[in-house]
C-alpha positions as CSV (number, residue, x, y, z in Angstrom):
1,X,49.5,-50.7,36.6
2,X,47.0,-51.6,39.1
3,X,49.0,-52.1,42.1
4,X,52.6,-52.9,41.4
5,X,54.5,-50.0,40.0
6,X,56.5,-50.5,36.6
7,X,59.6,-50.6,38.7
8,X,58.6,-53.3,41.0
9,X,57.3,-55.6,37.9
10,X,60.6,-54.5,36.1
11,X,62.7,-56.3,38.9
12,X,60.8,-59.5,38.7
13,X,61.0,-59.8,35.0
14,X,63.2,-61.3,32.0
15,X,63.2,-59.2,29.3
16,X,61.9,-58.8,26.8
17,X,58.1,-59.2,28.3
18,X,54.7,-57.9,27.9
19,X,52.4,-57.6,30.8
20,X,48.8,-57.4,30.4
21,X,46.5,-56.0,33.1
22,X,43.3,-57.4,33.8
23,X,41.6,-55.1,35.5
24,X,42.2,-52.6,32.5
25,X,40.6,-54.8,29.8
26,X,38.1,-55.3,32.1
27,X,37.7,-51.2,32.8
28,X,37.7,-51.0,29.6
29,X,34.8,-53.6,28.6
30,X,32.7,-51.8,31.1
31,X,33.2,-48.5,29.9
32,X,32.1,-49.5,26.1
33,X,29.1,-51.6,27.6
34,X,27.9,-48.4,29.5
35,X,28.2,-46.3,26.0
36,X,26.1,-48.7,24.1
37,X,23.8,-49.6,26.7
38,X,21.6,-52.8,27.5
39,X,20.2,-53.9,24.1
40,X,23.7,-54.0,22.3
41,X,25.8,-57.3,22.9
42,X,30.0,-56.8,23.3
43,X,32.7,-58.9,21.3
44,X,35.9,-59.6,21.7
45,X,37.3,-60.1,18.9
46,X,40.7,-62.2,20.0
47,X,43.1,-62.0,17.0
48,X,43.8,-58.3,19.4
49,X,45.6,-60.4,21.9
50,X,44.1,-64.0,22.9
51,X,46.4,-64.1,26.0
52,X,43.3,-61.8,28.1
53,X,40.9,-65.1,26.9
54,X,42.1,-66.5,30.2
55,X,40.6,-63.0,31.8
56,X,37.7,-62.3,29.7
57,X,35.6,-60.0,31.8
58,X,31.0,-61.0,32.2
59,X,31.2,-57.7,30.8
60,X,31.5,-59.6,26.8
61,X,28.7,-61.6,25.4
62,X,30.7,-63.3,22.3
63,X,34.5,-64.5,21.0
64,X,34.9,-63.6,17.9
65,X,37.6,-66.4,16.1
66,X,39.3,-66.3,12.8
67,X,41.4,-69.4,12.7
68,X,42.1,-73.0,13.6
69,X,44.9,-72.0,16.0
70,X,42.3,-69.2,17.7
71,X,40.1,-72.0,18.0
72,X,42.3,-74.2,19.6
73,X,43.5,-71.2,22.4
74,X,39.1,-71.5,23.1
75,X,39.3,-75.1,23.4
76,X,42.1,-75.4,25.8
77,X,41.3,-72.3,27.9
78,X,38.0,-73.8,28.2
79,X,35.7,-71.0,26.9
80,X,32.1,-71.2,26.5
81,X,32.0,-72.7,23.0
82,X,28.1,-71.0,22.7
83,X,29.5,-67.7,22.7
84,X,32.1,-68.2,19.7
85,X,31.5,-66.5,16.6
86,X,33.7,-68.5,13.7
87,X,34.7,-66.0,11.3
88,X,37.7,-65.8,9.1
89,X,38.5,-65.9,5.3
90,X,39.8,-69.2,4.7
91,X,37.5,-71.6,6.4
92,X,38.2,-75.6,5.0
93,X,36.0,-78.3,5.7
94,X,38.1,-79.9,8.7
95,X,38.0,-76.5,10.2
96,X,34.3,-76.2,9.9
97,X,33.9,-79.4,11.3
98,X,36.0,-79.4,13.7
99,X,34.4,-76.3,14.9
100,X,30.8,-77.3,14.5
101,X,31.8,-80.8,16.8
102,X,32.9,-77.7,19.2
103,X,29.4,-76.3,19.6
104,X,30.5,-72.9,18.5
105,X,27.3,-70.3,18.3
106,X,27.2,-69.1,14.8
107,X,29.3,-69.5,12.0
108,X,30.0,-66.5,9.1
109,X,29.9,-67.2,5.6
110,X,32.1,-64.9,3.2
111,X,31.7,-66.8,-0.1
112,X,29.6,-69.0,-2.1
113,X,32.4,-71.7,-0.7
114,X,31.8,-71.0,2.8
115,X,27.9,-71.4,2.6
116,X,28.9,-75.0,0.8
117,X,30.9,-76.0,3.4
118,X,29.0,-75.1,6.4
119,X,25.9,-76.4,4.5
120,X,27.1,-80.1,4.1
121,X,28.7,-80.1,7.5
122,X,26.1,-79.3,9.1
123,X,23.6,-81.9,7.0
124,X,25.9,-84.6,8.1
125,X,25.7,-84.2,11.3
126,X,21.6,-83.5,11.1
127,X,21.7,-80.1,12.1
128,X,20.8,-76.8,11.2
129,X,23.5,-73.8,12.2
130,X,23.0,-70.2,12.8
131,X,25.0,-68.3,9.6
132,X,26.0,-64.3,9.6
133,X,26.3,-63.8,5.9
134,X,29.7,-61.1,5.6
135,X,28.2,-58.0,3.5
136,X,31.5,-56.8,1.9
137,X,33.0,-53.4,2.5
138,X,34.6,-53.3,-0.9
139,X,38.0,-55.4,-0.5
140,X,38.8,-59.1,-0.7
141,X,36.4,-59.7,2.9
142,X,32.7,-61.0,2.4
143,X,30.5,-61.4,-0.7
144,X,29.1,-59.0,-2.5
145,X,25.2,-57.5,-2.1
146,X,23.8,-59.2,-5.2
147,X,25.7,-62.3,-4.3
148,X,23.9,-62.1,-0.5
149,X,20.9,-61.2,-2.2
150,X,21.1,-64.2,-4.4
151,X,21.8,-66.7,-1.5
152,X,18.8,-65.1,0.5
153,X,16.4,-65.6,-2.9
154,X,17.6,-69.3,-2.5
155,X,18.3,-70.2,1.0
156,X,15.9,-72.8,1.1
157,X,18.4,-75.0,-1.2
158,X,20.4,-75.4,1.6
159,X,19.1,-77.5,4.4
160,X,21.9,-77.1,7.2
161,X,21.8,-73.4,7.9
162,X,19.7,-70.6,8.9
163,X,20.4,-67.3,7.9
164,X,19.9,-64.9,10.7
165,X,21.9,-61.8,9.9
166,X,24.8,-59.8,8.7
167,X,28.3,-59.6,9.9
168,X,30.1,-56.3,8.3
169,X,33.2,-54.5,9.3
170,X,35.0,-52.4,7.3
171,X,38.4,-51.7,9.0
172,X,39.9,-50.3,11.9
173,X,41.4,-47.2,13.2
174,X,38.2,-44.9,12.4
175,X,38.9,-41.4,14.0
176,X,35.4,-39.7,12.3
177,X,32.2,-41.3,14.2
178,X,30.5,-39.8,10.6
179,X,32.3,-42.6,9.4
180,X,30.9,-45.4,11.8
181,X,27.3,-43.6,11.3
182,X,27.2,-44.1,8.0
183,X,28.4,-47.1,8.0
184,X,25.9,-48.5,9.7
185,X,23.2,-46.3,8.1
186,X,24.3,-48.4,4.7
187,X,23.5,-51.7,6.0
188,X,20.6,-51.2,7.7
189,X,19.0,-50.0,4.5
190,X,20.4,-53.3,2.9
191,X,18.2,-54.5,6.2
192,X,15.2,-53.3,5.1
193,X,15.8,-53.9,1.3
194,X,15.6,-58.0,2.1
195,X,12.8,-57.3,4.1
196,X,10.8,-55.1,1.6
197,X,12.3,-57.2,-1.4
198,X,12.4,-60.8,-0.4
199,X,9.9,-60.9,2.6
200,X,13.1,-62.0,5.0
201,X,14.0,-60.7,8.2
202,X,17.5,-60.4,9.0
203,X,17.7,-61.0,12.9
204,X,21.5,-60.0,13.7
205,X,23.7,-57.7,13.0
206,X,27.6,-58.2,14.0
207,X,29.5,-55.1,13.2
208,X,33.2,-53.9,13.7
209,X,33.3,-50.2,14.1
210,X,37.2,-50.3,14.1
211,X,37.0,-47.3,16.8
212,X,40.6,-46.0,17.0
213,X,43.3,-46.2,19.4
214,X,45.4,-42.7,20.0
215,X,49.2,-44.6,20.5
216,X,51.1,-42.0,20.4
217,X,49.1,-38.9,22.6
218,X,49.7,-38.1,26.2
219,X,46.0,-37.6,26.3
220,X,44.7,-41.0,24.7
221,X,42.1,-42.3,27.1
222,X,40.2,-39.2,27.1
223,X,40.4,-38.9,23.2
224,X,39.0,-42.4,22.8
225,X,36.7,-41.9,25.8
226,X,35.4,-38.9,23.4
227,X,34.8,-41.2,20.2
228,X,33.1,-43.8,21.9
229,X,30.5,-41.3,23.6
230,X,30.5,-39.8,20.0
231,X,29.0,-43.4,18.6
232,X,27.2,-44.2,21.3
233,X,23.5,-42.9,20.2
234,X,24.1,-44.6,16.7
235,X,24.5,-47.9,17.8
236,X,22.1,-47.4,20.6
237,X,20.0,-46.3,17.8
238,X,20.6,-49.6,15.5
239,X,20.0,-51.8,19.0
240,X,16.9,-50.7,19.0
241,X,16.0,-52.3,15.5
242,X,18.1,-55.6,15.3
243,X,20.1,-58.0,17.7
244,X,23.2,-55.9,17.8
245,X,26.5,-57.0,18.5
246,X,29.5,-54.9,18.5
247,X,33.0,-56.4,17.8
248,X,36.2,-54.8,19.1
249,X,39.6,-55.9,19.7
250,X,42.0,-53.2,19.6
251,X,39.7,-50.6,21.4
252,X,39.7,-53.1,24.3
253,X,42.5,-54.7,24.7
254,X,44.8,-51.5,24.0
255,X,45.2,-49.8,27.3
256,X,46.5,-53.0,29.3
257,X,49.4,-53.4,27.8
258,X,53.4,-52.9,29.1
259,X,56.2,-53.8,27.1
260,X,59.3,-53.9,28.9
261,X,62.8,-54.1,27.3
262,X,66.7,-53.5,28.3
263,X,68.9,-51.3,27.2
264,X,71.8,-53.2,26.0
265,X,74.2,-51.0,24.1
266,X,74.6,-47.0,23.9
267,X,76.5,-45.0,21.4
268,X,76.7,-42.0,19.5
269,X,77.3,-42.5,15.6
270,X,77.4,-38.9,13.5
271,X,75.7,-36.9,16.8
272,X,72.7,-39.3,16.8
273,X,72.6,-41.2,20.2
274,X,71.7,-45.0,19.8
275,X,70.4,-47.2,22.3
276,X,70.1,-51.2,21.5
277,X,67.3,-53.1,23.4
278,X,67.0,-56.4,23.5
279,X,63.9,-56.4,22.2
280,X,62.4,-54.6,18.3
281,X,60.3,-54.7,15.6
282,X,60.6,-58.6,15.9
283,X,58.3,-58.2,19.0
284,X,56.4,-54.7,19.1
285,X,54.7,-53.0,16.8
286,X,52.4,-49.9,17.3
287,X,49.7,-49.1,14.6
288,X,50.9,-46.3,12.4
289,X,54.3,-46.5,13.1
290,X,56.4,-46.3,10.2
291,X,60.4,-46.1,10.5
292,X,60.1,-44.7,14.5
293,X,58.9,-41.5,13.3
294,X,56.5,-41.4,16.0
295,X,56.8,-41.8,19.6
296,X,54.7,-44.1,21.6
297,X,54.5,-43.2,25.3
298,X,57.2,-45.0,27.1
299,X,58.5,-44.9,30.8
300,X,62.3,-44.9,31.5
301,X,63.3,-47.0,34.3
302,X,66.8,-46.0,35.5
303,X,68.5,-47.5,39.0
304,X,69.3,-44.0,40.3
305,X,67.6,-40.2,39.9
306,X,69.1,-38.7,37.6
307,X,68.1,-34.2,36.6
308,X,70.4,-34.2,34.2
309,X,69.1,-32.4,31.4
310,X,67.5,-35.0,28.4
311,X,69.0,-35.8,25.4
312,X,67.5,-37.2,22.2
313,X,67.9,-40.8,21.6
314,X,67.2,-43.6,18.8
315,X,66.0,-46.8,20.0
316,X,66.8,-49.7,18.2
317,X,66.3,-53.3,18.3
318,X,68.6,-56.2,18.1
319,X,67.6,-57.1,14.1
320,X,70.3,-56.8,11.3
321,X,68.0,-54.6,9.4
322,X,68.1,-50.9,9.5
323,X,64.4,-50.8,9.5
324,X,64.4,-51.7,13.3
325,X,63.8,-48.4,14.9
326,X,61.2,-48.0,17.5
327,X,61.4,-44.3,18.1
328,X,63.5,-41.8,17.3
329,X,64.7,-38.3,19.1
330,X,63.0,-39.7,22.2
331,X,64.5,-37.4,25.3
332,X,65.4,-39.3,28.1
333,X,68.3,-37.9,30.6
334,X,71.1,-40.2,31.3
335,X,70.3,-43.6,29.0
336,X,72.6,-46.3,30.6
337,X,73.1,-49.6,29.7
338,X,71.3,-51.8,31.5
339,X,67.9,-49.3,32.3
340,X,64.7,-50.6,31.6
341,X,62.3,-48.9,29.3
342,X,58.8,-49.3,29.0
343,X,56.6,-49.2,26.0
344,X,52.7,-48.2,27.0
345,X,49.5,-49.3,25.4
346,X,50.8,-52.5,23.6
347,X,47.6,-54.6,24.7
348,X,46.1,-55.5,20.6
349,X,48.1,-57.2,18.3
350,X,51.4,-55.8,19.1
351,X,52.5,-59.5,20.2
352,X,50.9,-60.9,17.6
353,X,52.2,-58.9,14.6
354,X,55.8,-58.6,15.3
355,X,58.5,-60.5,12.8
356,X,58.3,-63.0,15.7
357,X,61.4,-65.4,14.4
358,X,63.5,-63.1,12.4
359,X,67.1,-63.4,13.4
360,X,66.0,-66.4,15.1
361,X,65.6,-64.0,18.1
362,X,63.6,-65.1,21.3
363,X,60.3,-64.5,21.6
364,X,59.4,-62.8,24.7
365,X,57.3,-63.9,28.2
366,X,54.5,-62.9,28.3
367,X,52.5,-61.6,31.4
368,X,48.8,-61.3,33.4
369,X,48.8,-59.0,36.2
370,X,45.6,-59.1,38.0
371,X,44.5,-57.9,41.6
372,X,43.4,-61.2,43.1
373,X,46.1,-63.2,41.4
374,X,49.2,-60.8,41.2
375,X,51.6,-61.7,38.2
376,X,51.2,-64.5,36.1
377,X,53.4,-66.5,33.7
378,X,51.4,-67.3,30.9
379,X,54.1,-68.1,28.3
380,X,57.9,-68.2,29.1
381,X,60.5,-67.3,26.8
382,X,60.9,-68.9,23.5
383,X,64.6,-69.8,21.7
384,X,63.5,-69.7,18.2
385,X,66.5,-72.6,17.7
386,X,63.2,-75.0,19.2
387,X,62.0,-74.8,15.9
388,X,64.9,-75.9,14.0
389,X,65.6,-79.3,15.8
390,X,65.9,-81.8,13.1
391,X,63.4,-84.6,14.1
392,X,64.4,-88.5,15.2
């Protein structure tokens, strides 16, 4: 952590609790800016965590949102409305509204729907919006080439918007920067098709590179650290031929994350050492992890020093579900009931993507530790039971 240790923050919490530290997002923001360079604009894409909105570093020029309720979390942390891209799937009219009433930047269309919407909205208000057409990858996202190519051949039937670019992103989790290259090699020749073809220049570019996160390796920052320098002349390269913005959530907000949870019950059941926390899949996941088998990097926090020699353990949640392992055969010497452990790298959509009310479990504080501010409450516990109360 910056600069309280896990132990000190460990005294002053409830558990369970995340704590996000500012000044790594913000590291972190710097160090992609520096890769790509001047010409190439930063987003953060906030489905990752939208918790660090309230710490966005200068170092991001956009917001990428995907829903109503993201929208809202802008509006009442008071971020620059300019710098929102909407995005998401399922856009209604309200929403579109509601957002273009906000002042929000550009808008994305990803179906015929979505240029509809965005058209007549607009028109009613006398206005004509900045749309990002989504090029599809291949899956349910975006529209598909001949279908952008159709819109482009007719984009003077609609009134309220302007084309001025792409937005395309694939997925995330991309180990091979051959990947990301050609990737981007693709739709800059659909670039230069509509300019060739149709006599149109597309303006922006929005793309999501999906860099991966390395979760479960002693030696993550320097792997990821190696990717992004790996990508770096591509998209330096691409800057250099259209308003580029790269959009990231997980690659930034990763790193800044602590989960802390208790250790409320040991035993031993056939040899295999159990330990329950008071806090599980309900609450954290890590990318990739399927049944525990992998082991996130996690700090034990024990009252006393303790060389006795490690044993394995399984920790386990507090769910009635036997799927609610977090690791397995994880060595720790002298697991007690009570120690606090420590989950590392649980910035992006851990808290988001957990089976938040299952059991009817709490859902947990949440943190911002920052150097000028110290720790934060941003959101105290929850009793899931608040949702159930009949109303008057």
């Amino acid at each position: 952590m910056s600069h309280i240790s896990l132990a000190e923050l460990g005294a002053r919490l409830r558990t369970p609790a995340y704590v996000f530290d500012s000044s790594r997002f913000a590291e972190r923001a710097a160090a992609v800016r520096d890769a790509f360079g001047p010409k190439t604009g930063i987003c953060f894409s906030i489905k990752a965590n939208p918790f660090l909105l309230c710490c966005l570093p200068d170092a991001f020029d956009k917001i990428e949102v995907c829903s109503p309720g993201e929208l809202t979390i802008c509006e009442k942390t008071g971020a620059d409305m300019s710098s929102v891209i909407f995005s998401g799937v399922n856009k209604t009219f309200k929403d579109v509204e509601r957002a273009m009433d906000d002042g929000v930047g550009v808008f994305t269309a990803e179906s015929w729907l979505h240029v509809q919407l965005i058209n007549e909205s607009a028109l009613k208000r006398d206005l004509c919006v900045p749309v990002l057409v989504r090029l599809t990858a291949g899956s349910q996202f975006g529209m598909d080439e001949a279908d952008v190519l159709d819109l482009i051949a007719r984009r003077d039937e609609y009134k309220g918007i302007r084309i001025v670019g792409l937005h395309f992103f694939s997925g995330t989790q991309k180990r091979k920067p051959a990947l990301i290259e050609k990737e981007l090699d693709h739709v800059m020749a659909f670039v230069e098709r509509v300019a060739s073809e149709y006599q149109f220049r597309l303006e922006r570019l929005e793309y999501g590179t999906g860099l991966a996160v390395d979760y479960f390796d002693a030696n993550a920052n320097s792997l990821e650290m190696a990717r992004l320098e790996a990508v770096s002349a591509k998209i330096r390269e691409v800057a250099e031929k259209i308003e580029l913005t790269v959009e990231m959530g997980r690659f930034f907000a990763a790193p800044c994350g602590h989960y802390f949870t208790r250790v409320m019950d040991v035993k031993t059941n056939q040899g295999v050492n159990y330990a329950i926390v008071d806090g599980g899949l309900n609450q954290l996941k890590y990318d990739g992890q399927i049944q525990g088998m992998q082991i996130p990097q996690i700090v034990h926090l024990k009252a006393t020093e303790d060389t006795s020699d490690a044993l394995p353990w399984t920790l386990c949640g507090s769910l009635c579900t036997t799927a609610d392992v977090l690791a397995r055969n994880v060595p720790f010497s002298n697991l007690q009931i009570g120690d606090l452990l420590v989950f590392e790298r649980t910035g992006a959509y851990s808290v988001m993507e957990g089976m938040a009310v299952f059991l009817s479990r709490e859902m947990p504080e949440i943190h911002l530790l920052s150097e000028e501010k110290g720790l934060m409450l941003l959101r105290g516990m929850i009793d899931t039971d608040q949702f159930n109360t009949p109303m008057a």
